[in-house]
N, C-alpha and C positions, 0 to 999 in steps of 0.2 A: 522361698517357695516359687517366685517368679522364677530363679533361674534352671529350678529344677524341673518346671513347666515348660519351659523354653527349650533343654536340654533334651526333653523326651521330645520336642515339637521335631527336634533338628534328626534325632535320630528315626523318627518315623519318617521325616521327608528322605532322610537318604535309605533306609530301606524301599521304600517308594520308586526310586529312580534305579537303584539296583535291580529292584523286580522287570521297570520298561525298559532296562537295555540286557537284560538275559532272558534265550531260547524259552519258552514254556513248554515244559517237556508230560505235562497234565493229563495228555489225552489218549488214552491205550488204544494201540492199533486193534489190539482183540474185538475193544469194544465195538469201534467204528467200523468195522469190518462187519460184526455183526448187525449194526441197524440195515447194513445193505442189503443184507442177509432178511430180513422182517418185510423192508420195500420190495423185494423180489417175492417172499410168501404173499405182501397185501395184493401185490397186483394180480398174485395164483387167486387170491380170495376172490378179490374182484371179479378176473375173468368168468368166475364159475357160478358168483351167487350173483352179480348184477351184470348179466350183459348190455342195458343198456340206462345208464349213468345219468343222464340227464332227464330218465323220466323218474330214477330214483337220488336225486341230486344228495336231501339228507343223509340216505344211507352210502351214499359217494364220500360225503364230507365225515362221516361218525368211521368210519375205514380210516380216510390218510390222517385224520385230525390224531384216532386214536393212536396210529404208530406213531405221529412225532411226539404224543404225550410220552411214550413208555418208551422211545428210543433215548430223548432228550431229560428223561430220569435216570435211566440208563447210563447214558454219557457223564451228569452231574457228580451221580453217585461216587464211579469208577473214576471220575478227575479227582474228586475232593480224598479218596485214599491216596489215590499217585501221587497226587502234591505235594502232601503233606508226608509222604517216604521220600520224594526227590527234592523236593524245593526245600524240608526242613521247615528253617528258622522263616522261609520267606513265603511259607506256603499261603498265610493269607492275603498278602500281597499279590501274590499270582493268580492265584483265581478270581478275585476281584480284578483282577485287569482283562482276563479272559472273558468273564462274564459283561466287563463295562464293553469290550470289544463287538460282542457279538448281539447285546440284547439293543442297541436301537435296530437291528435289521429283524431280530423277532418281533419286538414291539410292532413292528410298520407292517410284519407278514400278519399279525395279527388283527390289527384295524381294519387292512386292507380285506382280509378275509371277513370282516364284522362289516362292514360300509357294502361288501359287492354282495350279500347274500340279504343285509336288509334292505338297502336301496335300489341294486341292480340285479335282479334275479339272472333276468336275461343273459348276463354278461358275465356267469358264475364258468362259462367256460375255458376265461380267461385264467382260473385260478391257479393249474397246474403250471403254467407260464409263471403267473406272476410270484409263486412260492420258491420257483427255482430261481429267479432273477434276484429275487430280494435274498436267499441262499448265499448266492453267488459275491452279493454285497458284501453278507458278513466274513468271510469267507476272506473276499480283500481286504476286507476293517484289521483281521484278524495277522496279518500275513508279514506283518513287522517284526511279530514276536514270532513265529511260527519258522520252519526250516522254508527256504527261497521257492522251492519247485510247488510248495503248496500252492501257487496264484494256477499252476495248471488247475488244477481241482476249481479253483474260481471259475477258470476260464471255462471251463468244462458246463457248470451248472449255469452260467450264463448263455452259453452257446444252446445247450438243453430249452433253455426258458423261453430261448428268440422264437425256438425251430415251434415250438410249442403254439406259442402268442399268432407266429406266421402260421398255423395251421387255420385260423379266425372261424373254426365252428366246431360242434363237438365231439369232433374227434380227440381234440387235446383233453377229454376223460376219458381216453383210453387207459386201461390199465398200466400199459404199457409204456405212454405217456408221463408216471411216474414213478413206474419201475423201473425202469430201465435209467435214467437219470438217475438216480438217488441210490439204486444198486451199483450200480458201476460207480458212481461219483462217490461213496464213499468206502467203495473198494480202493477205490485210487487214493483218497484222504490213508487209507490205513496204509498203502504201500508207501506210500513218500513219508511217513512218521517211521515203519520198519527199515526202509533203506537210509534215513536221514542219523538214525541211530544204531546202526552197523558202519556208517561212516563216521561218526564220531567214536565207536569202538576200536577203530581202523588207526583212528588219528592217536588217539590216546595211548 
């Protein structure tokens, strides 16, 4: 029984290691294409029912809060089919690697959001900054397993997040402030997954 314990042990370690040195091919450009597609509607919403954000901070934060809810179900959904067509036998190893990848940068977007809205009201302007910057993290976390050109996409929501922070008043809730990031940045996220797998169609 020990060795037959042991034998399963060795065989999930080497699926394990097979999953962290193979591409994650998980993530459908359709989809991601489309949450950019939501962040360009939220910031239309915004424009027209709050034009000014900071005297309605709540209904600011119940807007982007709710599109990453229903983008990033969105995404889960449509990974956890793809995987498990592409990756097979390794599909739960992969998504668990994606997920361990990406969720200390949500966990931290999360607190961060929880700490500046009960402690710092004041300083709730900083949010759209600091959502794109912690983005941009997981983003890097993730860029091991991911095709090379994705660290532009980091680089991108990082750059988004600075211009944001250096705007230092409430301007950075403009709608636009994270429409415009998060529509572009993950237009850009689905074209590097589309060209990264018409290249390896090429190769093949």
């Amino acid at each position: 029984m020990n060795d037959l314990n042991k034998a399963l042990g060795d065989i999930s370690s080497i699926r394990r290691q097979m999953a962290r040195s193979t591409e994650f091919r998980g993530y459908g450009p359709a989809t991601l294409a489309a949450t950019g597609v939501f962040a360009i509607m939220a910031a239309l919403a915004q424009a027209a029912w709050l034009p000014d954000p900071a005297k309605g901070i709540n209904a600011y934060l119940a807007i982007w809060i709710s599109i990453a809810v229903v983008s990033a179900s969105l995404i889960a959904t449509q990974m956890r089919a793809r995987t498990r067509r592409i990756h097979s036998g390794m599909a739960d190893e992969m998504v668990r690697m994606a997920v361990e990848q990406f969720l200390p940068a949500a966990g931290a977007g999360f607190l961060m959001t929880a700490v500046l809205v009960r402690f710092v009201p004041a300083s709730l302007w900083m949010l759209p900054g600091v959502w794109q910057v912690i983005f941009s993290l997981g983003i890097f976390s993730s860029c091991r397993f991911l095709p090379r050109p994705m660290i532009a996409a980091g680089l991108w929501y990082l750059l988004t997040g600075l211009t944001c922070i250096a705007l230092a008043d409430n301007r950075a809730l403009s709608p636009w402030a994270m429409g415009v990031p998060y529509g572009v940045g993950q237009l850009l996220v689905a074209a590097v997954l589309v060209f990264n797998s018409r290249e390896a169609e090429d190769e093949s």
